[in-house]
N, CA, C and O atoms as a DFTB+ gen file, in Angstrom:
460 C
 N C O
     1  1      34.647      62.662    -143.553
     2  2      34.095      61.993    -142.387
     3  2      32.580      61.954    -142.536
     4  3      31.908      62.964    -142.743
     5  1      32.052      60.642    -142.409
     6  2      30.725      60.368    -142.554
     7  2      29.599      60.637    -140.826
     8  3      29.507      59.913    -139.835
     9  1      29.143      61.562    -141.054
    10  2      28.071      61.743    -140.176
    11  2      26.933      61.013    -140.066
    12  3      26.034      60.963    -140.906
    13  1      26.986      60.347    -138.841
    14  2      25.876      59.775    -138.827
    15  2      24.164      60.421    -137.504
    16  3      24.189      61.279    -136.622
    17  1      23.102      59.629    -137.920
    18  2      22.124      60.982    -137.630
    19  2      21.963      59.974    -136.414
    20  3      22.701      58.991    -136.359
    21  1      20.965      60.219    -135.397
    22  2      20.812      60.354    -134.110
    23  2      19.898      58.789    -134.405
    24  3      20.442      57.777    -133.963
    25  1      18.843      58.661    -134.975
    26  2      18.509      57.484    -135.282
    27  2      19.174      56.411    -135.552
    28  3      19.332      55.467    -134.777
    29  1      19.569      56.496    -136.594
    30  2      20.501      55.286    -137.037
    31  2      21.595      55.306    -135.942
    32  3      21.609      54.100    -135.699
    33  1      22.282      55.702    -135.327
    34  2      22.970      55.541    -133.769
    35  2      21.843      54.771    -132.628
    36  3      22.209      53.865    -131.879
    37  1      20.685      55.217    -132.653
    38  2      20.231      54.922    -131.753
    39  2      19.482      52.936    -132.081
    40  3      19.202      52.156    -131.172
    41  1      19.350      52.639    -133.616
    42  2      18.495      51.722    -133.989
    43  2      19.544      51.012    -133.928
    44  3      19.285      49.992    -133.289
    45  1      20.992      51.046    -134.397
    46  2      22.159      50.347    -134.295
    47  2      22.658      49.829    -133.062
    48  3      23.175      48.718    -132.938
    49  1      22.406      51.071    -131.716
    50  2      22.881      50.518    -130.669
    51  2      21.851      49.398    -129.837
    52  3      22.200      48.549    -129.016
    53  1      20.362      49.724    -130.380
    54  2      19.227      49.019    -130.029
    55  2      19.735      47.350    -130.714
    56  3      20.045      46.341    -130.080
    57  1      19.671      47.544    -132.085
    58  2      20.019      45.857    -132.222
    59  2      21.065      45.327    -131.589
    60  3      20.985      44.206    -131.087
    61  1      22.455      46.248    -131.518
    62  2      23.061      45.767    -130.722
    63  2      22.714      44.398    -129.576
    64  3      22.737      43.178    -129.413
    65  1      22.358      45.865    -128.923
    66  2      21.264      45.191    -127.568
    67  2      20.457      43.798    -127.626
    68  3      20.325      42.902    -126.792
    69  1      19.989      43.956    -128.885
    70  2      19.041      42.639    -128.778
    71  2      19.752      41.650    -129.469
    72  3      19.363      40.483    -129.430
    73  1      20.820      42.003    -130.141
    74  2      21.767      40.587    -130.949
    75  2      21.987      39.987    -129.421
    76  3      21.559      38.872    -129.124
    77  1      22.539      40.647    -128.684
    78  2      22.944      40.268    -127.095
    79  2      21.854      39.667    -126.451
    80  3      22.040      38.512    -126.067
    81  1      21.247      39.951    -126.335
    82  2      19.847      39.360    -125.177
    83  2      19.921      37.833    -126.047
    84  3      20.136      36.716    -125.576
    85  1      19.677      38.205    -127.400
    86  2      19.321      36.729    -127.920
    87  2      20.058      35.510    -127.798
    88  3      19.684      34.341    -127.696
    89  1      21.445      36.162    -127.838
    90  2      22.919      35.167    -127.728
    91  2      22.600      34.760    -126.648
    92  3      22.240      33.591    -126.504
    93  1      22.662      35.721    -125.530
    94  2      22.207      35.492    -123.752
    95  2      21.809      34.236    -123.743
    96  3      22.479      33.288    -123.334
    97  1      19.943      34.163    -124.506
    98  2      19.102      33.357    -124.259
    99  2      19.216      32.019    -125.020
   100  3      18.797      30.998    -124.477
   101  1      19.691      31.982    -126.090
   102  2      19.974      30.638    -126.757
   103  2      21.051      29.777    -126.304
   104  3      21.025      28.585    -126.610
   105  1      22.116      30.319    -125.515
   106  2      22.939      29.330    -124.765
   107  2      22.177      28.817    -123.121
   108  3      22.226      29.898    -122.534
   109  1      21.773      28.186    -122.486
   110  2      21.115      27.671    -121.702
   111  2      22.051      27.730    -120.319
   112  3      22.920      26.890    -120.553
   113  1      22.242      28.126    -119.384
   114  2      22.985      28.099    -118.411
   115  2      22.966      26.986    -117.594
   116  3      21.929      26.351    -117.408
   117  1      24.195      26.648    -117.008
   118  2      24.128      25.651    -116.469
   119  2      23.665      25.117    -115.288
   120  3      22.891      24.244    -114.896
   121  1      24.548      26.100    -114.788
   122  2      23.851      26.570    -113.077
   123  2      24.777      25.628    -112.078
   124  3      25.960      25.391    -112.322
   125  1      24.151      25.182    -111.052
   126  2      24.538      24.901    -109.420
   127  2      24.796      23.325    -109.539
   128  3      25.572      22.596    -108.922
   129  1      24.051      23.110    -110.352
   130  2      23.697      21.015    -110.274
   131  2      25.251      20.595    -111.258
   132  3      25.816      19.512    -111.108
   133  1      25.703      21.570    -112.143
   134  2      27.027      21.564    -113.195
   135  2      28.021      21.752    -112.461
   136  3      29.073      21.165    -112.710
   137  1      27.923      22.498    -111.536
   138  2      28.889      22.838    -110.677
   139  2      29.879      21.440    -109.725
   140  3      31.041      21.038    -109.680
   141  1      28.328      21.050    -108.983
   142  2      28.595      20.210    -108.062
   143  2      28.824      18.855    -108.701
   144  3      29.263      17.891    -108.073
   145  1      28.529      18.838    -109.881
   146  2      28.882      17.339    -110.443
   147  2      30.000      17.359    -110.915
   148  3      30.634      16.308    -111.006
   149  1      30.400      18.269    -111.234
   150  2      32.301      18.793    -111.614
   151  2      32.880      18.930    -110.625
   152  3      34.095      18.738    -110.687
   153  1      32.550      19.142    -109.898
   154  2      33.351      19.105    -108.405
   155  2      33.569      17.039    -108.197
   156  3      34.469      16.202    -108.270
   157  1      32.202      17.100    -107.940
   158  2      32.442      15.682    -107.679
   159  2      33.513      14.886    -108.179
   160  3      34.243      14.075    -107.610
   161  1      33.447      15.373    -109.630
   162  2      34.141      14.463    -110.559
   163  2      35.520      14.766    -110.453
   164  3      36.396      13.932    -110.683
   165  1      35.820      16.385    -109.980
   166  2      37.474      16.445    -109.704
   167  2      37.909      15.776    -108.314
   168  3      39.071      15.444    -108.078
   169  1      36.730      15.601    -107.328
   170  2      37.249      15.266    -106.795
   171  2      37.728      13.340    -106.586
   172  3      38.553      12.877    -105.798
   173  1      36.934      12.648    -107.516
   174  2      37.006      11.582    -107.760
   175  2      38.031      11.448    -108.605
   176  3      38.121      10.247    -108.858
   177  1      38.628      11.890    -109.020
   178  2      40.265      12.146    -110.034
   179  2      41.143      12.648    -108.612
   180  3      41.973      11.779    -108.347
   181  1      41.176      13.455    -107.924
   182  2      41.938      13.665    -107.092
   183  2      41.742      12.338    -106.009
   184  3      42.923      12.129    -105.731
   185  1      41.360      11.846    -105.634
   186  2      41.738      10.527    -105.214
   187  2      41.772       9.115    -105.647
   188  3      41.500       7.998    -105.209
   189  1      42.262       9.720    -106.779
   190  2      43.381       8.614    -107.324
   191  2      41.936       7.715    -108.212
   192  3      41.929       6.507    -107.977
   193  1      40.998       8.131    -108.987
   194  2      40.331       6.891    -109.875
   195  2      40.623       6.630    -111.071
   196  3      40.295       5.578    -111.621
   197  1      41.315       7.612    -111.654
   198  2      41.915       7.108    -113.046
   199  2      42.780       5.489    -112.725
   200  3      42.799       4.494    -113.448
   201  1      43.426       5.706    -111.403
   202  2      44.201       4.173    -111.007
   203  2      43.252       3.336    -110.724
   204  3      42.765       2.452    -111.429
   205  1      42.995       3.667    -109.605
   206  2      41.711       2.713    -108.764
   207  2      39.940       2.417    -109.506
   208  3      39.247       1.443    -109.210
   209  1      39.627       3.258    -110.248
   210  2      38.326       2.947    -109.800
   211  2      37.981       3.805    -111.618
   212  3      37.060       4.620    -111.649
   213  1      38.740       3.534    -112.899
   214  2      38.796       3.798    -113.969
   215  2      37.442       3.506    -114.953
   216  3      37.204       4.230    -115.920
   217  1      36.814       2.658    -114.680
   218  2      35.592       2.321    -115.510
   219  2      34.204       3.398    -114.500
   220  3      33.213       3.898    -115.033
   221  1      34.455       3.468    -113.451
   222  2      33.460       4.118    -112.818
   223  2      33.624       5.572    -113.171
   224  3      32.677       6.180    -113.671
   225  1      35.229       6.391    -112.844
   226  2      35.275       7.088    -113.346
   227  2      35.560       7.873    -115.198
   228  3      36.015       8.951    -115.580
   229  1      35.176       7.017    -115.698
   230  2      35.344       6.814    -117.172
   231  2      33.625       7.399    -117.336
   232  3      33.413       8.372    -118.061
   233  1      32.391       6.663    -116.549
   234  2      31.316       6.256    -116.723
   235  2      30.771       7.711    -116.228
   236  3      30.079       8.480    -116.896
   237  1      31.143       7.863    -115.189
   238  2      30.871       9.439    -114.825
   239  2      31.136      10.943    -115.504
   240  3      30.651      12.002    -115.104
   241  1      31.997      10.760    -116.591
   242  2      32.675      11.741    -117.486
   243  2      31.879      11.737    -118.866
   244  3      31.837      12.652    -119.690
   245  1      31.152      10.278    -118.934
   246  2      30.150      10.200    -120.063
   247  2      28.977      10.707    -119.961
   248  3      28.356      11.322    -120.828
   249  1      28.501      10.328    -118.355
   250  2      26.903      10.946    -118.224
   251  2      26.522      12.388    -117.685
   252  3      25.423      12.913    -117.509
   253  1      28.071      12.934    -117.445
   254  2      28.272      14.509    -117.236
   255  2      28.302      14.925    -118.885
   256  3      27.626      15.938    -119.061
   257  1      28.769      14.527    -119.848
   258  2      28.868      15.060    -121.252
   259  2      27.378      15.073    -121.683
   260  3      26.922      16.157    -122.047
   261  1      26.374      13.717    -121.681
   262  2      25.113      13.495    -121.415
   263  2      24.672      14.612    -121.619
   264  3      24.362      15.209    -122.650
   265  1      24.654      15.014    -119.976
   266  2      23.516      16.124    -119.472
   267  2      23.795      17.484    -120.292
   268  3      22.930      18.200    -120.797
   269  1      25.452      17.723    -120.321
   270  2      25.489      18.922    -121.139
   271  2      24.774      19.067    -122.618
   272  3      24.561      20.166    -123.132
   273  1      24.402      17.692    -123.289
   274  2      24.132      17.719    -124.619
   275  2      22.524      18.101    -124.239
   276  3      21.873      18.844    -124.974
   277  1      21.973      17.517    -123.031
   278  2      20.777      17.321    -122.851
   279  2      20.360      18.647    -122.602
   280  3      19.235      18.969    -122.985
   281  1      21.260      19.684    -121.875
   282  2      21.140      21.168    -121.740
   283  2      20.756      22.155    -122.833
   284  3      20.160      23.232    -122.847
   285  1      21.265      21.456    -123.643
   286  2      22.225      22.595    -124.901
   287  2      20.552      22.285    -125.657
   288  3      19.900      23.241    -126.078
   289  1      20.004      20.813    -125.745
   290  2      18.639      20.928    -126.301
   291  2      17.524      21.073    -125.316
   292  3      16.489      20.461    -125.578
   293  1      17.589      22.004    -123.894
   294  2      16.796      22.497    -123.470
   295  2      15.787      21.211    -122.991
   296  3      14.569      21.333    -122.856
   297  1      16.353      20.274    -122.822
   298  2      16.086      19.124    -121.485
   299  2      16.490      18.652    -120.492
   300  3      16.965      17.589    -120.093
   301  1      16.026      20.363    -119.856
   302  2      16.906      20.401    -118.753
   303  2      16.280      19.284    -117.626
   304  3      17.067      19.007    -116.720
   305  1      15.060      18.667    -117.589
   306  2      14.825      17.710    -116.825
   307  2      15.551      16.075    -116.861
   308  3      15.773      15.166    -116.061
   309  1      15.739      16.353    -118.269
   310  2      16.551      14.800    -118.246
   311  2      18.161      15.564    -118.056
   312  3      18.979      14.645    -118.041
   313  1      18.581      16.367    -117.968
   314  2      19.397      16.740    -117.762
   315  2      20.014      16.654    -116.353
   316  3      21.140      16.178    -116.207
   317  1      19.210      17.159    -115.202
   318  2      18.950      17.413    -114.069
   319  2      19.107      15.789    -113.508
   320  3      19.669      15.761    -112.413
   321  1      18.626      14.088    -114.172
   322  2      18.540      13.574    -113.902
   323  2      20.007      12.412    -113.916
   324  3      20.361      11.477    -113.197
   325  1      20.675      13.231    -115.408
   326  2      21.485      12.686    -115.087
   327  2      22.959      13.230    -114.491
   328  3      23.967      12.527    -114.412
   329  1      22.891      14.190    -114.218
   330  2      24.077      14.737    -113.487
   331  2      23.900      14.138    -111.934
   332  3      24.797      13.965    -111.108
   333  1      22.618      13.902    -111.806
   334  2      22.146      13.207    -110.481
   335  2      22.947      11.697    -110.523
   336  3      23.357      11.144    -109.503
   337  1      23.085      11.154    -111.868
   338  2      23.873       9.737    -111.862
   339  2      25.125       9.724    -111.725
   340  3      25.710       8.913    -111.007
   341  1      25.873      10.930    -112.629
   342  2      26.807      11.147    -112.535
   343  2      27.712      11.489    -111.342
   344  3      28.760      10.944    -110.996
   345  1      26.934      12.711    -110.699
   346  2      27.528      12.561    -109.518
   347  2      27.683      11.351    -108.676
   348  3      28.752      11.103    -108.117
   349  1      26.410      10.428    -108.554
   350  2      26.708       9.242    -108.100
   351  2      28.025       8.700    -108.167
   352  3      28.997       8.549    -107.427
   353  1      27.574       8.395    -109.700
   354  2      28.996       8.150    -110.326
   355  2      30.492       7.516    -109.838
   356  3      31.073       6.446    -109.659
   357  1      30.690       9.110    -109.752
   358  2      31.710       9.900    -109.197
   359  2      31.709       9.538    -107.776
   360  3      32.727       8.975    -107.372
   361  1      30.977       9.703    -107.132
   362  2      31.016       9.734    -105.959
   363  2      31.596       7.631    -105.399
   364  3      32.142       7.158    -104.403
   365  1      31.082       7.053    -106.659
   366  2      31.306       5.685    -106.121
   367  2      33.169       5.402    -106.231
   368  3      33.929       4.893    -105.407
   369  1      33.499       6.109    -107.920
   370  2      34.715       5.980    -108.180
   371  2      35.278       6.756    -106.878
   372  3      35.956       6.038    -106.144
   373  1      35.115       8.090    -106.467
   374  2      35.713       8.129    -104.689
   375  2      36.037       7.289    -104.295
   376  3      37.181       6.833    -104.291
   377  1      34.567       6.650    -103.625
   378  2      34.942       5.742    -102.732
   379  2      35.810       4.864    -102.957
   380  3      36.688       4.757    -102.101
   381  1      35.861       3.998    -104.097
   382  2      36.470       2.878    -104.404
   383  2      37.891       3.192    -104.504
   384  3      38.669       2.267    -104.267
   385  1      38.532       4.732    -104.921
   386  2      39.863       4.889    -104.688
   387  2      40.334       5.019    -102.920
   388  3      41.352       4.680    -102.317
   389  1      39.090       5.658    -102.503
   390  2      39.630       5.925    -101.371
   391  2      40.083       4.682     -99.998
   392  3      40.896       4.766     -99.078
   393  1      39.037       3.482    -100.453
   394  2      39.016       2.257    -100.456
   395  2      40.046       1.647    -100.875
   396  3      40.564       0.772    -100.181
   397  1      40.513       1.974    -102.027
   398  2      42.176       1.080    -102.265
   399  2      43.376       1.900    -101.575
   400  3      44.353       1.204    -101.299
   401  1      43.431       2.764    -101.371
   402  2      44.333       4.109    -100.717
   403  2      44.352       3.274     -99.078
   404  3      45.279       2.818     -98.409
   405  1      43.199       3.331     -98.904
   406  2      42.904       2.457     -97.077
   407  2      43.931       1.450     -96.925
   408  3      44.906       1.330     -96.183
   409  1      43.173       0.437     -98.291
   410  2      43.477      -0.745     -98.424
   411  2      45.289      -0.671     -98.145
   412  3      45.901      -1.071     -97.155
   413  1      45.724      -0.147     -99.145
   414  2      47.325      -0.272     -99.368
   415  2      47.827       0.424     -98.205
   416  3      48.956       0.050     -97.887
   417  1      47.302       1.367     -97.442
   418  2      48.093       2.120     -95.933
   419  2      47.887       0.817     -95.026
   420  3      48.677       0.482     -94.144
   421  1      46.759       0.155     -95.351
   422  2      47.222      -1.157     -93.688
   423  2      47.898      -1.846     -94.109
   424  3      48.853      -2.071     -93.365
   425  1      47.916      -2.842     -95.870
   426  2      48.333      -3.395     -95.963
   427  2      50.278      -2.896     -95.312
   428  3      51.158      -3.572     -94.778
   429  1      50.214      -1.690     -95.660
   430  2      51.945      -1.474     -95.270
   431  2      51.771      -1.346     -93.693
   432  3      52.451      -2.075     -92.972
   433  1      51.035      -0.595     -93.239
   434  2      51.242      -0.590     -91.617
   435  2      51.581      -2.202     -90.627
   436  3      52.223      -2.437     -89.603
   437  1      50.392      -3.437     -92.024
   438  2      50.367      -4.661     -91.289
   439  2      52.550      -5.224     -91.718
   440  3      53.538      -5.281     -90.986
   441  1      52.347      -5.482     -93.128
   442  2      53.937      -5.416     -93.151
   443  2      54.938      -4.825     -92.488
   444  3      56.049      -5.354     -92.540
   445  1      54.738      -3.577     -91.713
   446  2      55.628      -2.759     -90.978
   447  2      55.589      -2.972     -89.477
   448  3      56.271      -2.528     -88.553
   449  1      54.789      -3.617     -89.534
   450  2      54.473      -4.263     -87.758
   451  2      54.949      -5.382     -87.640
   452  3      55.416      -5.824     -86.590
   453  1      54.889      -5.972     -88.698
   454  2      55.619      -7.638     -88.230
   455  2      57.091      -7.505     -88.610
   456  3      57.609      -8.523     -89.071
   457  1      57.574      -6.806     -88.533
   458  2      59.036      -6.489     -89.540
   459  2      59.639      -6.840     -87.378
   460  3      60.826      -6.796     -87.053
């Protein structure tokens, strides 16, 4: 059994330490603005835009990939700018499903009234 001395334990657990900090710091975090534009965007899939509203939400999944590339090279200002589109985005493909969803409940309510 190899003994090891109090230094070399201690310089080993030190780089440790700093292999870590460094990993930490070279991946860029995303934060709050990643959050809410992924939200957006699930929630623009949960009402229905892959059917309804497919090029908008197509367009929003590109300029969310965007910003992540734009992250990863530490521009986080153009980054910041376009998750700002994206959410837009997203937020239009919403509407526009939620808009055909409308659309097709009167259209049946109007058919179901004249019946």
């Amino acid at each position: 059994m190899k003994i090891i001395s109090a230094s070399t334990l201690k310089a080993s657990v030190v780089s440790m330490a700093l292999a870590t900090l460094l990993i930490g710091c070279a991946t860029p975090q995303q934060g709050p603005m990643f959050d809410s534009t992924s939200k957006a965007i699930r929630a623009a899939q949960t009402a229905g835009a892959l059917e309804h509203a497919p090029d908008e939400y197509r367009k929003a999944n590109e300029i969310y990939r965007k910003a992540q590339a734009m992250q990863q090279h530490r521009r986080t200002e153009r980054a910041q700018k376009l998750l700002e589109l994206a959410s837009a985005q997203a937020s239009l493909a919403k509407a526009i499903s939620d808009a055909s969803e409308a659309e097709a409940s009167l259209g049946y309510l109007y058919t179901d009234s004249t019946r």
